[in-house]
Backbone as ProteinMPNN parsed JSONL, in Angstrom:
{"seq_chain_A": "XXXXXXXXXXXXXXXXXXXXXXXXXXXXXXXXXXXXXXXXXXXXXXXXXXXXXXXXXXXXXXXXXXXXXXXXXXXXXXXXXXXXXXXXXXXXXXXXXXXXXXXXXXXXXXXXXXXXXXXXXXXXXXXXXXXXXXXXXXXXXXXXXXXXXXXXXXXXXXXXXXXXXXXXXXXXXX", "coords_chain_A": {"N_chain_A": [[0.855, -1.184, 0.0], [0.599, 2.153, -0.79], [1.878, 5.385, 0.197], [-0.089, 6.892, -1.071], [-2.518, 5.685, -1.233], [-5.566, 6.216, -0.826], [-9.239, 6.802, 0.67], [-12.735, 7.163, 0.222], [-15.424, 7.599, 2.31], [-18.67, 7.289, 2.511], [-21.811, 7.862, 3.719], [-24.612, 8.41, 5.426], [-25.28, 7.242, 8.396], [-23.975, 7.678, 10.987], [-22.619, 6.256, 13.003], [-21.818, 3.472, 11.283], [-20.538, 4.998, 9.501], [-18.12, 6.025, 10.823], [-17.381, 3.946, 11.894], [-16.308, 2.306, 9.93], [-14.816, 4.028, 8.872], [-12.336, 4.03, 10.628], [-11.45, 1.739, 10.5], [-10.57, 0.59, 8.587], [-8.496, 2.894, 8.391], [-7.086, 1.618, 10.064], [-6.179, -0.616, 8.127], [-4.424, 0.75, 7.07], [-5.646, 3.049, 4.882], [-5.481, 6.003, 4.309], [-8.512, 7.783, 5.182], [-11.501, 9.993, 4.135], [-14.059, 11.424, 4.595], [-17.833, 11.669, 5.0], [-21.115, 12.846, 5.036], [-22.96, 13.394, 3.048], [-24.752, 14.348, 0.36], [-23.475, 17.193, -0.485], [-20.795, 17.712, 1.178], [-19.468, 14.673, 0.519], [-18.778, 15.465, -2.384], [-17.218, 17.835, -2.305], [-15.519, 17.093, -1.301], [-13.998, 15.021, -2.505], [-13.606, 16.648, -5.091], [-11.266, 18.16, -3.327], [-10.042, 16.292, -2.352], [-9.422, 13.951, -4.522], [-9.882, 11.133, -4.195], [-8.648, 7.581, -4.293], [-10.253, 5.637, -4.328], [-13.95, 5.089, -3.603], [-16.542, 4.846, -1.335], [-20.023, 4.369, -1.281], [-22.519, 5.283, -0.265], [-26.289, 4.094, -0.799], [-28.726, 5.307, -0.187], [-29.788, 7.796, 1.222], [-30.318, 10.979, 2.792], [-30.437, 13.18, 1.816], [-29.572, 12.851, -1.135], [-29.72, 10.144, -3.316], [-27.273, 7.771, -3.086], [-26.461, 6.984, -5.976], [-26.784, 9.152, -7.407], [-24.351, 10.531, -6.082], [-22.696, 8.837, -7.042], [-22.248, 9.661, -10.322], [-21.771, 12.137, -9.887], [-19.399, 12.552, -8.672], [-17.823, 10.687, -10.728], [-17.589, 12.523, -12.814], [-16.317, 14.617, -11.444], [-13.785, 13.753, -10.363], [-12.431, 11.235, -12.462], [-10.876, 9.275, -11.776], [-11.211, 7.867, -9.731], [-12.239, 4.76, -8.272], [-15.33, 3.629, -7.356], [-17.42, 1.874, -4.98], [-20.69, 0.952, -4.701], [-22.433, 1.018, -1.239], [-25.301, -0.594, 0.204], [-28.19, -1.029, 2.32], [-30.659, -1.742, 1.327], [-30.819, -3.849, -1.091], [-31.27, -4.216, -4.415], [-31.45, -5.667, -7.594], [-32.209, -3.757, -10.039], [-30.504, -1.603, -9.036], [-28.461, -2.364, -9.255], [-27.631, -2.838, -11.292], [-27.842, -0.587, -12.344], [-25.645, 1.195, -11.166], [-23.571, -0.124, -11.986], [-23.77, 0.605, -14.622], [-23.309, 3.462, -14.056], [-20.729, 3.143, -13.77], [-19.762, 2.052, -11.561], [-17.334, -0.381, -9.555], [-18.029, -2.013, -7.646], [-21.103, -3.59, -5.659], [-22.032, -3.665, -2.727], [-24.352, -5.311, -0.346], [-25.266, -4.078, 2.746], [-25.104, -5.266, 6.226], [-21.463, -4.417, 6.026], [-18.06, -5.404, 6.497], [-14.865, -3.869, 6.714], [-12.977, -5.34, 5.572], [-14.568, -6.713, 3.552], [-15.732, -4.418, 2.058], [-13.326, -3.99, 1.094], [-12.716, -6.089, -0.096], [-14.514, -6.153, -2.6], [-13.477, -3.564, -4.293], [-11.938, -5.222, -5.431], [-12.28, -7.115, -6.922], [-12.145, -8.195, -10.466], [-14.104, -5.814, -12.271], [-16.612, -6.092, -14.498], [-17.619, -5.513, -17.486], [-19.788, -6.088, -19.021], [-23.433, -6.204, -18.717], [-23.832, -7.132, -15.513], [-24.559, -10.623, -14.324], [-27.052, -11.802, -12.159], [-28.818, -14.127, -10.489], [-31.789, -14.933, -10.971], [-34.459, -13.36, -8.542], [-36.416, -15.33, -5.904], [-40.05, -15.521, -6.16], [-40.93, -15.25, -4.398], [-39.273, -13.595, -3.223], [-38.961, -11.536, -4.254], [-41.925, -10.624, -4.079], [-41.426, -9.916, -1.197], [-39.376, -7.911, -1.286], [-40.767, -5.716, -2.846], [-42.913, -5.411, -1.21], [-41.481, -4.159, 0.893], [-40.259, -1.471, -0.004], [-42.59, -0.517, -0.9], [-43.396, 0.127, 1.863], [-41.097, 1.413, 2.521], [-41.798, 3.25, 0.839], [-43.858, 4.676, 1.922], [-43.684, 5.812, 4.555], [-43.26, 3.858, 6.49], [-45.678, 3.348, 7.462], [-48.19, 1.191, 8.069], [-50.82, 0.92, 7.432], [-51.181, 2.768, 5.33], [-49.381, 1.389, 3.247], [-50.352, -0.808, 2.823], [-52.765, -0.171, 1.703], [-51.737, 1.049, -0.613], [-50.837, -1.269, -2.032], [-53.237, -2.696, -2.157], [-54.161, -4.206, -0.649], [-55.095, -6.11, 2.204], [-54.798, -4.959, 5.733], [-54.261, -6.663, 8.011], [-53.234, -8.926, 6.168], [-51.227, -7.962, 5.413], [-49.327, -6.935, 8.026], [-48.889, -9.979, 8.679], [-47.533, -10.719, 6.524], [-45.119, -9.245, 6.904], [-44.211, -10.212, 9.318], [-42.815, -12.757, 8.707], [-40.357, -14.039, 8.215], [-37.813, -12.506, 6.161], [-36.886, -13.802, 2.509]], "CA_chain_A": [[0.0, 0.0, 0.0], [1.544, 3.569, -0.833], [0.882, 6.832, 1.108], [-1.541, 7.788, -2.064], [-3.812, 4.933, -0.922], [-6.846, 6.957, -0.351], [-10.523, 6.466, 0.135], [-13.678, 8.137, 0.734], [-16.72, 6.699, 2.648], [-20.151, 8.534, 2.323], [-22.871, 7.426, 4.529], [-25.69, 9.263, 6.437], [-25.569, 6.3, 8.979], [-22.513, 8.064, 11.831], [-22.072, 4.824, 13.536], [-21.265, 2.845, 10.491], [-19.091, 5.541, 8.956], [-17.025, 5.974, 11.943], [-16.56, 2.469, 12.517], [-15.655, 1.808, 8.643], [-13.278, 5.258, 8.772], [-11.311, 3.606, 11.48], [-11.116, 0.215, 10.504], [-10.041, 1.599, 6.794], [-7.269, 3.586, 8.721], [-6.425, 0.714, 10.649], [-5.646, -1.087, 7.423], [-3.198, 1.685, 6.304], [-5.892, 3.41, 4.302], [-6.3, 7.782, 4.414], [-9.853, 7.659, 5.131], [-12.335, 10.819, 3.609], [-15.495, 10.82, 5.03], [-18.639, 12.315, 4.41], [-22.496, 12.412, 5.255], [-24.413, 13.319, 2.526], [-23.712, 14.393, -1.166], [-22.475, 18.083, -0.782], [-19.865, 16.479, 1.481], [-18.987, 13.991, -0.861], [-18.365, 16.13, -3.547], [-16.358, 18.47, -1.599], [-14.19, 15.873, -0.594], [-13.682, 14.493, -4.008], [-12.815, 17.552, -5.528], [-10.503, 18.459, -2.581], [-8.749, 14.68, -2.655], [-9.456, 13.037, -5.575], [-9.187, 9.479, -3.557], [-8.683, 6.478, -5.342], [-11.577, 5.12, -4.201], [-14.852, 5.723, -2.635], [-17.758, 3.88, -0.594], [-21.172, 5.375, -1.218], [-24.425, 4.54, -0.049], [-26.847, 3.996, -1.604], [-29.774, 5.572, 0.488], [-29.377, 8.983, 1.716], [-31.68, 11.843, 2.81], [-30.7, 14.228, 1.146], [-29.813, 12.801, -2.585], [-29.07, 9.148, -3.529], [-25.696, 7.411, -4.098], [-26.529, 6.534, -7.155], [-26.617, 10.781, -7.774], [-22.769, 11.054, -6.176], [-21.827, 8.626, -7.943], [-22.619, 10.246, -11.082], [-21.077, 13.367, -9.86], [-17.953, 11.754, -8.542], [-17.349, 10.433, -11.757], [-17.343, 13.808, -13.509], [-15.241, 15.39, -10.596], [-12.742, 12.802, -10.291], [-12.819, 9.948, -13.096], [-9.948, 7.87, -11.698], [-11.734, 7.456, -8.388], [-13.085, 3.731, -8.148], [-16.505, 3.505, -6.355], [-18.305, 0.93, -4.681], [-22.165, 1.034, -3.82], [-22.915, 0.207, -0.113], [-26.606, -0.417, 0.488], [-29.096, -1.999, 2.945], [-31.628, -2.185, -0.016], [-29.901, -4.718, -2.089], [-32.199, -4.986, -5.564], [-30.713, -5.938, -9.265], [-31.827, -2.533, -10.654], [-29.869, -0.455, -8.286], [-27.117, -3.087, -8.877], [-27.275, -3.022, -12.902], [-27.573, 0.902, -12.656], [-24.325, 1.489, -10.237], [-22.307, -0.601, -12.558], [-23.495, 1.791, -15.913], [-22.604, 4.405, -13.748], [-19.05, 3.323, -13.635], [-19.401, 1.161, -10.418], [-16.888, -1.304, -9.568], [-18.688, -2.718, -7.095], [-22.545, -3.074, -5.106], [-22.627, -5.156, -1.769], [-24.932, -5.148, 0.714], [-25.182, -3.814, 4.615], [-23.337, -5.167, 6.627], [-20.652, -4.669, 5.204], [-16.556, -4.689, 7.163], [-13.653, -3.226, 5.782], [-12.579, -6.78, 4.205], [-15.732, -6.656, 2.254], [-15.849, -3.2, 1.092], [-11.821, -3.405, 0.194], [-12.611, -6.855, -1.564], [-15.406, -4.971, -3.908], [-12.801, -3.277, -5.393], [-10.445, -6.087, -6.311], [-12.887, -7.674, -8.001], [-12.6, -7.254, -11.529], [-15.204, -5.247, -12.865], [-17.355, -6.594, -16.071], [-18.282, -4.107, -18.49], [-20.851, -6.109, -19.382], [-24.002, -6.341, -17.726], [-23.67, -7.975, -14.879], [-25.647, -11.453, -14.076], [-27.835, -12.251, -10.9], [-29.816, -15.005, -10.277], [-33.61, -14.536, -10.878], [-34.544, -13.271, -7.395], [-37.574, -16.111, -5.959], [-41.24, -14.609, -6.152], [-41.365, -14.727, -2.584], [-37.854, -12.097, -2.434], [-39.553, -10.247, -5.301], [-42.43, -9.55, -3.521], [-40.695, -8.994, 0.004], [-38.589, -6.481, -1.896], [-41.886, -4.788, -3.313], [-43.464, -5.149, 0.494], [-40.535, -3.406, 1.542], [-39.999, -0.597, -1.114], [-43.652, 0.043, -0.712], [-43.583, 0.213, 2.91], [-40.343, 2.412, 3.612], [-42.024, 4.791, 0.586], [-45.005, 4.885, 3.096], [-42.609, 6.161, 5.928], [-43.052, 3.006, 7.661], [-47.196, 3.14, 8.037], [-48.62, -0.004, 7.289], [-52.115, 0.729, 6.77], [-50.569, 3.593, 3.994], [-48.812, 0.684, 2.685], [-51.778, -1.526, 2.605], [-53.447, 0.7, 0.725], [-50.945, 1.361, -1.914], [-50.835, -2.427, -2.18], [-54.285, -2.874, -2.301], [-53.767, -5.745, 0.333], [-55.915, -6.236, 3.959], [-53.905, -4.466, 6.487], [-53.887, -8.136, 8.597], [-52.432, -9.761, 5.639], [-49.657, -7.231, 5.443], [-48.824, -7.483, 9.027], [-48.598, -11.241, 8.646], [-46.093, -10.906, 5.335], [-44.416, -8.59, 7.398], [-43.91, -10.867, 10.991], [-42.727, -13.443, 8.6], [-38.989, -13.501, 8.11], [-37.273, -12.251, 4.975], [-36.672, -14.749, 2.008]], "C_chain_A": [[0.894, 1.239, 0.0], [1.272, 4.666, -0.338], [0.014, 7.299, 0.052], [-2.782, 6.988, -1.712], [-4.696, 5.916, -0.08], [-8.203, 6.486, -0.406], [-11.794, 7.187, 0.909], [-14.815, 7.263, 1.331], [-17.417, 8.059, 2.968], [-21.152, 7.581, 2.825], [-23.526, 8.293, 5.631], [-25.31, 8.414, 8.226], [-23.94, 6.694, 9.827], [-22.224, 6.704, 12.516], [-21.406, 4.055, 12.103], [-20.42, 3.392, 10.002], [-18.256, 5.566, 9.691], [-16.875, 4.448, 11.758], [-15.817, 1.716, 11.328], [-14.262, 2.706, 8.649], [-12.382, 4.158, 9.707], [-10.761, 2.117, 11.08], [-10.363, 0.088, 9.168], [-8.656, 2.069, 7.34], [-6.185, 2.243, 9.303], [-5.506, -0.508, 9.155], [-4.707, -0.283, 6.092], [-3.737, 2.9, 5.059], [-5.801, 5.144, 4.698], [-7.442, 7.569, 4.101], [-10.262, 9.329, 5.369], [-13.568, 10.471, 4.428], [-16.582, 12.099, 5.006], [-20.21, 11.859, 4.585], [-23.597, 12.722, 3.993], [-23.42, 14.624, 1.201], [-22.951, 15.679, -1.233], [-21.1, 17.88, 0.409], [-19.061, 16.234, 0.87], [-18.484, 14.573, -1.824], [-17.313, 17.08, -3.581], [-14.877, 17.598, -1.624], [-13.355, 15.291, -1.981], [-13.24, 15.181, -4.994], [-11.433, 17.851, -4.573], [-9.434, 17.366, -2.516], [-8.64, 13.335, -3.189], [-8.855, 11.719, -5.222], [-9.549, 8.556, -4.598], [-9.916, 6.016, -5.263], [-12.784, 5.953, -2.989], [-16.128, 4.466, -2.437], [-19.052, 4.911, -0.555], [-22.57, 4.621, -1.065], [-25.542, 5.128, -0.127], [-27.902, 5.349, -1.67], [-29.659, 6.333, 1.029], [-30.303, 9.979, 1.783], [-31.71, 12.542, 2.08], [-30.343, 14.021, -0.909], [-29.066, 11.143, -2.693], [-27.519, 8.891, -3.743], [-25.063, 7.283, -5.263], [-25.617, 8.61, -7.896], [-24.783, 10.949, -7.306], [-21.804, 10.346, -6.92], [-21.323, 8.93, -9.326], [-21.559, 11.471, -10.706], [-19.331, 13.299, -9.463], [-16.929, 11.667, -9.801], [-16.964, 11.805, -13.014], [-16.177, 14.865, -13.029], [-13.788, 15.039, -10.524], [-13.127, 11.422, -10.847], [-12.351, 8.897, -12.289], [-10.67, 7.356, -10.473], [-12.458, 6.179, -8.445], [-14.07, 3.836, -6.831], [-16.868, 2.562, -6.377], [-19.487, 1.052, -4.155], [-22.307, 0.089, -2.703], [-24.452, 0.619, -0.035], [-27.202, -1.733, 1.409], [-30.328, -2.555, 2.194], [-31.515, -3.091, -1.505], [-30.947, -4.935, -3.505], [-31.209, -4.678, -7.051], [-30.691, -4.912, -10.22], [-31.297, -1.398, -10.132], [-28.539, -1.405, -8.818], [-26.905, -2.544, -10.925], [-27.199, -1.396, -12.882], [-26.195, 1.577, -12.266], [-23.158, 1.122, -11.783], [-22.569, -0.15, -13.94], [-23.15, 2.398, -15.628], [-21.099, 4.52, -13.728], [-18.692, 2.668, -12.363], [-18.651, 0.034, -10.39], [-17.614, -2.463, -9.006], [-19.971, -3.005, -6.326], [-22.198, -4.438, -3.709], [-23.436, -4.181, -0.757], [-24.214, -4.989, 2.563], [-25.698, -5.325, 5.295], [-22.737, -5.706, 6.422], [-19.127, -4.65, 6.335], [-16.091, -4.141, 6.485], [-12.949, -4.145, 4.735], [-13.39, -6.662, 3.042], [-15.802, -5.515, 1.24], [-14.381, -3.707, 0.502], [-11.703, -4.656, -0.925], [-13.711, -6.808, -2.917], [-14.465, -4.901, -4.506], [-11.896, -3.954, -5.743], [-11.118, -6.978, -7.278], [-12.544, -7.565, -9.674], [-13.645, -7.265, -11.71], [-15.479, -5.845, -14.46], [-17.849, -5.579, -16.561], [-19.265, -4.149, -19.094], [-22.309, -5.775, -18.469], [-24.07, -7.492, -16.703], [-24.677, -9.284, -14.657], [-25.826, -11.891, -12.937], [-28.32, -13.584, -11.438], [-30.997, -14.478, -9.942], [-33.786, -14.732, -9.378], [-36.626, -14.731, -7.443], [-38.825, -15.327, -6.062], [-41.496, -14.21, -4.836], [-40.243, -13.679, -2.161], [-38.474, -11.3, -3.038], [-41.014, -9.253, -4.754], [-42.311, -8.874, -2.14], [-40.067, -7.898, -0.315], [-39.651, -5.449, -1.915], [-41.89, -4.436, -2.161], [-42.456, -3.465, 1.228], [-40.272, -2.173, 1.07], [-41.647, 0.003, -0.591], [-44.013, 0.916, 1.129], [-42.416, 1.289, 3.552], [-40.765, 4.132, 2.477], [-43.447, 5.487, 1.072], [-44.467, 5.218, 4.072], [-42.937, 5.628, 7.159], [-44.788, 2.903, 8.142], [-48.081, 2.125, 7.555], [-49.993, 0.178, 6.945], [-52.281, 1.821, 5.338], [-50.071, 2.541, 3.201], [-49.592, 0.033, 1.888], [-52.652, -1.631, 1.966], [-53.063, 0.651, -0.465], [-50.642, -0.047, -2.647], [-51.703, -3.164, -2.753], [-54.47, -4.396, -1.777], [-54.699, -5.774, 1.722], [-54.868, -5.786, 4.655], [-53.611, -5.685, 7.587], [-53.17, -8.453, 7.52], [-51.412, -9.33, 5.74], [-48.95, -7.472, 6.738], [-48.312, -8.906, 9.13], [-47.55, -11.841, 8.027], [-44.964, -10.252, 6.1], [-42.975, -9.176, 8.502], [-43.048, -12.013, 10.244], [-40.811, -12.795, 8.008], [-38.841, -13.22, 6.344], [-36.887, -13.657, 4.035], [-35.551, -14.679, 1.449]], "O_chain_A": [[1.86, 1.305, 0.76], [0.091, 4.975, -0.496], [-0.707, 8.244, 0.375], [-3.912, 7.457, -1.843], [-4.51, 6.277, 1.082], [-8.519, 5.798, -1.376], [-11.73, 7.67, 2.04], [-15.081, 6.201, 0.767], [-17.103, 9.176, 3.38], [-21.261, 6.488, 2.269], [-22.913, 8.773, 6.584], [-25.102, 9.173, 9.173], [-22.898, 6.164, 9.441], [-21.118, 6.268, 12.196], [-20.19, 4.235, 12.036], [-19.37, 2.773, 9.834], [-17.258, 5.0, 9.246], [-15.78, 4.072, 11.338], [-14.991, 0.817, 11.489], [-13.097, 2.335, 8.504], [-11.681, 3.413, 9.023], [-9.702, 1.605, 11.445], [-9.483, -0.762, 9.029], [-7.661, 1.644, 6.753], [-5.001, 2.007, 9.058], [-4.411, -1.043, 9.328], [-4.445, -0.521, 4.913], [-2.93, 3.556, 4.4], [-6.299, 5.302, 5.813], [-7.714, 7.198, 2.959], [-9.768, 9.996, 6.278], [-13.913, 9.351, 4.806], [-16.234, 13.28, 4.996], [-20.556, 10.705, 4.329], [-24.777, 12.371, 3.985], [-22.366, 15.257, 1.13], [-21.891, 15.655, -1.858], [-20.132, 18.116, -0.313], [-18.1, 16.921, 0.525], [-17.452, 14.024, -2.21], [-16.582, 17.24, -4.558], [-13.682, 17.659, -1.915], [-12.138, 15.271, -2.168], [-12.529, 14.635, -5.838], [-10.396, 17.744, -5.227], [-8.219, 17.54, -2.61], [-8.18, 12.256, -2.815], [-7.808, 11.231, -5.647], [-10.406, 8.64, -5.477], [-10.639, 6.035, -6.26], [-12.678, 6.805, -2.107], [-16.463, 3.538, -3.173], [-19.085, 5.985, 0.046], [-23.277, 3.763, -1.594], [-25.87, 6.249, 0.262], [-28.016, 6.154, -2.595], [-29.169, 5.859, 2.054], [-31.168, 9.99, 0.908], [-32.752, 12.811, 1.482], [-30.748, 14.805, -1.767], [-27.959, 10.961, -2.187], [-26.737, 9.594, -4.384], [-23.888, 7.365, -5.62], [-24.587, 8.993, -8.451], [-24.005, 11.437, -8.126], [-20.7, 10.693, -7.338], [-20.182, 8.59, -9.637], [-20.537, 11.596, -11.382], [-18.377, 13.91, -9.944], [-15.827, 12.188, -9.973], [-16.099, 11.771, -13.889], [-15.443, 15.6, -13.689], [-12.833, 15.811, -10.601], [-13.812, 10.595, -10.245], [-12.982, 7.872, -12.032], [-10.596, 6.133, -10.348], [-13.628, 6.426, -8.736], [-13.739, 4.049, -5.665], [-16.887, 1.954, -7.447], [-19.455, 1.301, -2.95], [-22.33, -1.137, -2.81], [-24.859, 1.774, -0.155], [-26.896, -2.923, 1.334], [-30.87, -3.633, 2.439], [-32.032, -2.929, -2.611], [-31.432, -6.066, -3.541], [-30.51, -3.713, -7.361], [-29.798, -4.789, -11.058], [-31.524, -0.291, -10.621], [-27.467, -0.825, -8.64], [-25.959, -1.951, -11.444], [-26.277, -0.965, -13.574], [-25.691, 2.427, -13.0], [-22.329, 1.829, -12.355], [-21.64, -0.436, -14.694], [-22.262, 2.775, -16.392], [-20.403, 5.535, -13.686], [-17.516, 2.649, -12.002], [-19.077, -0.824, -11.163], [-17.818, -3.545, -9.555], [-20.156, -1.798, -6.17], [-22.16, -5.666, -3.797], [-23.33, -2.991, -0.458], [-23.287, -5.47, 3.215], [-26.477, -6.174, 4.861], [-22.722, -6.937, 6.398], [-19.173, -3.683, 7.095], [-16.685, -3.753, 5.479], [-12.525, -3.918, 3.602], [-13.035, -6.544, 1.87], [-15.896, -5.586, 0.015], [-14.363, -3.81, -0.724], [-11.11, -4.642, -2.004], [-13.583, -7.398, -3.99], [-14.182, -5.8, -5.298], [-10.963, -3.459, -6.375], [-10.582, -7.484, -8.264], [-12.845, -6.438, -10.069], [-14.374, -8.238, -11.516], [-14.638, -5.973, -15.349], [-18.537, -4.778, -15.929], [-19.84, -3.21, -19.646], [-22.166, -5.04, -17.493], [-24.334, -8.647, -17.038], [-25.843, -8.937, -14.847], [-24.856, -12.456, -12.432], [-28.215, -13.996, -12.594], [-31.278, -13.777, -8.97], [-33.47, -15.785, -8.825], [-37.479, -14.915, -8.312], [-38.54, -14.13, -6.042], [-42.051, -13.235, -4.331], [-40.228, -13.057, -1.099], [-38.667, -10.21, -2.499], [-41.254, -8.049, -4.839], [-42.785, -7.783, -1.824], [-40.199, -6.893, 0.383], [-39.585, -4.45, -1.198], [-41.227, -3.486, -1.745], [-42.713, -2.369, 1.727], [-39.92, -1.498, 2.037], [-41.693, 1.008, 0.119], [-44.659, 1.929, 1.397], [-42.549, 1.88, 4.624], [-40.484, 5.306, 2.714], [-43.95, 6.539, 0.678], [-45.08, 4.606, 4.948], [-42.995, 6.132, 8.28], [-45.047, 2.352, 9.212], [-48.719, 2.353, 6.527], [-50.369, -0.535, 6.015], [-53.192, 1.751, 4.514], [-50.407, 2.797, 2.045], [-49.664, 0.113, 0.662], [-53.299, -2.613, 1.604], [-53.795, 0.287, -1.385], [-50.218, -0.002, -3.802], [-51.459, -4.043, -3.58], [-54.822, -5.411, -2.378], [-54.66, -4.59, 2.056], [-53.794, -6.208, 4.227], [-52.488, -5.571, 8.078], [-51.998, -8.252, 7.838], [-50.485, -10.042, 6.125], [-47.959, -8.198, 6.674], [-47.232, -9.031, 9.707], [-46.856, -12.802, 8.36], [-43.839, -10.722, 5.932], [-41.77, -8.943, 8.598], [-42.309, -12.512, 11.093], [-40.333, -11.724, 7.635], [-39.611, -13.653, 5.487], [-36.578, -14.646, 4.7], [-35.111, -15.643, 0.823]]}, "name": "protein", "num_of_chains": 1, "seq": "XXXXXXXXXXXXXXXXXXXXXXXXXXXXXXXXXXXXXXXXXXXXXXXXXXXXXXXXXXXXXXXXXXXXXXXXXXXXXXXXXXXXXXXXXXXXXXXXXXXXXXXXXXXXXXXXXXXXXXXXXXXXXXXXXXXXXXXXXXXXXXXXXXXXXXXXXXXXXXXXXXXXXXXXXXXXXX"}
């Protein structure tokens, strides 16, 4: 590793960034850090790090959006999408954007730093057809955090019994 090893982590979520910054430093990295995209962008103009960690899900403008802007600010910068919302069109969009890599929360510092060793495919990448039962937990879920968490709003938007939803809900993830 060379003193240019640099990298940026962007996350709303202060517990997880702190505990990635440090654990990043601890493995010899200069760790950037950053809550939310003007931040990020700051930072990236200011120290065009080799890499960067961006997630996904942010209040004030997606990851998807810094990564985009990243890439305009500082090309050479390799990014990886961190997200707790793991779905195939956030994953196939990251990696048009110029993403090396997409993993899911939680994530360590092993994980994020082996993202970027991956090589990257230029094609589109291939998943495995998610089951009908993840596809519609995903929906459930998507529907339910763009209901800010109110299940009988959800319910609605579903056009589902507000018991049944509770019931899909109580039942674990697939």
């Amino acid at each position: 590793m060379s003193p240019t090893d640099t990298i940026l982590v962007v996350d709303d979520d202060d517990v997880l960034r702190v505990r990635l910054e440090k654990s990043l430093a601890r493995r010899g990295w200069t760790v950037f850090t950053a809550a939310g995209f003007d931040q990020a962008i700051e930072q990236a103009k200011s120290h065009k790090p080799c890499r960067a960690v961006l997630d996904l899900k942010m209040p004030d403008q997606s990851g998807l959006n810094v990564l985009r802007e990243i890439r305009d600010v500082s090309p050479e910068t390799q990014c990886v999408i961190l997200t707790g919302y793991g779905s195939i069109n956030n994953a196939v969009e990251a990696v048009k954007l110029g993403a090396v890599g997409y993993i899911t929360k939680p994530a360590d510092a092993d994980q994020v730093l082996a993202a970027f060793e991956e090589s990257p495919d230029t094609s589109t990448p291939e998943f495995p057809p998610p089951s009908l039962a993840e596809a519609q937990w995903e929906h459930i879920q998507r529907v339910l955090a763009d209901s800010g968490g109110n299940i009988s709003e959800a319910a609605r938007r579903l056009d589902i019994p507000r018991r049944t939803l509770q019931r899909k809900l109580k039942k674990n993830a697939p």
